[in-house]
N, C-alpha and C positions, 0 to 999 in steps of 0.2 A: 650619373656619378657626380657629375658637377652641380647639381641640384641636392642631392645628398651631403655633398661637402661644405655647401653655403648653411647647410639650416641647424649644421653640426657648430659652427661658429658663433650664427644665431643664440643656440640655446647656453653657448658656453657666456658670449657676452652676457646673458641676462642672469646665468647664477653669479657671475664675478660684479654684478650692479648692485646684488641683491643681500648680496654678504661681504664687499667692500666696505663698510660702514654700523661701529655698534651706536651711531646717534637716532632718533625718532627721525621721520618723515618729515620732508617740508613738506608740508600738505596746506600750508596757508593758513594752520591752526597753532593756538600757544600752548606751549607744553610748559607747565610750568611744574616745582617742587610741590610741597604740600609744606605750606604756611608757618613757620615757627611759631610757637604758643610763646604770646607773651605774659609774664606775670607780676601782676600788678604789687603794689605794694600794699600794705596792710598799716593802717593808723595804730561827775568825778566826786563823793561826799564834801561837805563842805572840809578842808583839811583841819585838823587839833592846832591851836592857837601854836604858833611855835614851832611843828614838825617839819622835821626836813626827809627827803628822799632816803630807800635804803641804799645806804654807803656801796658804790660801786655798781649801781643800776644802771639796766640799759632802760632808758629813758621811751623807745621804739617799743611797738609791736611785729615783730617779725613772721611774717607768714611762713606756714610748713611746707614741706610736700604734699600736706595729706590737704593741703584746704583750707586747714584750719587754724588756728589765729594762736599763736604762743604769747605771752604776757608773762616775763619773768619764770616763776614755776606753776604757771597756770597754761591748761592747752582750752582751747572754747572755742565755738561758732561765730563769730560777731554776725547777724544778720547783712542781706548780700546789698539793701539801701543803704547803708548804713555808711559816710564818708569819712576815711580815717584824715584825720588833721595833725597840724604839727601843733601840738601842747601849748595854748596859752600861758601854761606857768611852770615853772621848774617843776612843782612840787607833785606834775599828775606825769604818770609813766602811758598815758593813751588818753587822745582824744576825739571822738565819733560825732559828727554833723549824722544827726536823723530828721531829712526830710518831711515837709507835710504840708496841704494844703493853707491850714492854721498857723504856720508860719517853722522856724528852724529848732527842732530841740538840740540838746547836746548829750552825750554821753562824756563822763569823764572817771579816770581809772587812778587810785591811789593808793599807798602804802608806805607805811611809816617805822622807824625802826620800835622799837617795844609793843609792837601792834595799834595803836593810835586809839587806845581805849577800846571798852566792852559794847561789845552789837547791841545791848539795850539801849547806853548814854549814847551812844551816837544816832541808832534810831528816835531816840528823844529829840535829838537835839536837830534833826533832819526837818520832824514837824513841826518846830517851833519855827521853823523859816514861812510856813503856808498858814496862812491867816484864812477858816474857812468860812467860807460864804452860809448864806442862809440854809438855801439850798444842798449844801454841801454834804455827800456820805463821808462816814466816820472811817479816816487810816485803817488800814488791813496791811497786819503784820503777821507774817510766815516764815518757819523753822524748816527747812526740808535738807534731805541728808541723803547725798549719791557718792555711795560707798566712804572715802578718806573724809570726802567736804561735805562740812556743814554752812549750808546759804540762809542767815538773817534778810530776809527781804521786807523792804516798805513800801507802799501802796497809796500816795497820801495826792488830795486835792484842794484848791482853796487858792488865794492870790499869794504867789510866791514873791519874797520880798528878802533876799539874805543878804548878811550883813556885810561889809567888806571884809575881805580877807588880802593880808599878806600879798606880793609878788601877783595876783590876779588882777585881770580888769571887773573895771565896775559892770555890776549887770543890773539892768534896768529892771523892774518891779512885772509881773506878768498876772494880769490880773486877775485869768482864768487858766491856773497853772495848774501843773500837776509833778509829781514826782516819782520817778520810781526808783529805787536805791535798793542797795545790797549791802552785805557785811560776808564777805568769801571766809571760812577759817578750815584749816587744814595740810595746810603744808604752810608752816613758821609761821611768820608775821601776816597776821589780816591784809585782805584786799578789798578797797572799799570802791564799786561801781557807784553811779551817781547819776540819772536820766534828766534833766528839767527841761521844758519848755512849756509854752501849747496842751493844754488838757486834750484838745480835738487831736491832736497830732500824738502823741504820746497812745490815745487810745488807737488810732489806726497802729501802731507799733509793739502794743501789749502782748502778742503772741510770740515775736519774733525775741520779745525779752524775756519774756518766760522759756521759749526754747533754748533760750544763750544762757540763760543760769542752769539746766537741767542737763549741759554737753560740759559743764564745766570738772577738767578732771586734773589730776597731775601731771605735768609736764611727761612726756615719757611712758608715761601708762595710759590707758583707756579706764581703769579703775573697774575690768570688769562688764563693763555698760557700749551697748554700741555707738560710735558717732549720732548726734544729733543732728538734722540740719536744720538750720531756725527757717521760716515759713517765710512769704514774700509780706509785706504791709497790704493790708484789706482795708478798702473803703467802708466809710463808716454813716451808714441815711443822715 
């Protein structure tokens, strides 16, 4: 009886041990939450003699939920090497450090109020900044149209040498340069992207620009077309 009565005690002690407590186990192990995601922040044509910013611009690229990179009334991919900077000049609304062996190109992002001239003259005037070497293939210029936008893009290589401009620093002469630029139109005023550095470095990054011009759609819309995600930078023999 008194054996029976101790193991009745026994067993009640170890349910009331066992459900005394909604914490884990000290087991000598670390119990910890699951990590908060942090989210990073998100970061140019030569500009029209004279242009200023459009009136009331967010001067930032602000990152969305979905990933992807808003610019004004542009939504797009910026490629994921791609270092968003704070704007050397008033007059560019984003600025992108693109890494490379070959040294640093830059990406820079601009728009002006009456559109800042026709995607021809400013493609003109893009190549008259690259002075082409001997060797040099000939600028490759393309029209392409993903739904609302239409992308003037330039392709151009040779010793880059452009002039001063306005409110920018000087940029020093690059002798085996290369370029690759845009003319965005489709919702209001033109958006003019702008690539230079490094011919070497620029070509590791030719995929990820081509994919960044082809995700590019209206703010707010998909335009139809599914997200793009621009590709990583590939070595180049």
């Amino acid at each position: 009886m008194r054996v029976t009565f101790l193991l009745s005690v026994v067993s009640l002690g170890g349910l009331l041990g066992c459900g005394a407590s909604g914490t884990a186990p000290d087991d000598g192990k670390a119990h910890t939450s699951e990590p908060a995601v942090a989210v990073a922040p998100v970061a140019a044509p030569s500009e029209p003699a004279g242009a200023e910013p459009t009136a009331g611009a967010d001067k930032s690229a602000a990152p969305s939920v979905s990933g992807s990179t808003q610019i004004q009334d542009l939504q797009l991919m910026i490629p994921e090497a791609w270092i968003r900077q704070t704007p050397t000049s008033s007059m560019r609304l984003a600025q992108y450090e693109i890494p490379g062996a070959a040294g640093i190109a830059t990406m820079a992002v601009f728009r002006f109020p009456g559109g800042g001239g026709s995607a021809a003259a400013n493609l003109a005037r893009w190549k008259g900044q690259l002075a082409p070497h001997a060797d040099s293939r000939p600028a490759k210029e393309q029209v392409q149209t993903f739904g609302p936008i239409t992308v003037t893009s330039l392709d151009a290589v040779g010793k880059f040498a452009p002039g001063p401009m306005p409110g920018a620093p000087a940029v020093a002469p690059i002798e085996r340069g290369r370029m690759l630029a845009a003319v965005i139109e489709g919702v209001g005023d033109a958006y003019f992207f702008k690539c230079t550095g490094p011919e070497a470095t620029l070509t590791e990054h030719e995929a990820g620009w081509a994919a960044m011009l082809a995700s590019v759609t209206p703010a707010g819309a998909n335009g139809g077309r599914p997200p793009v995600a621009a590709p990583a930078p590939v070595a180049t023999p």
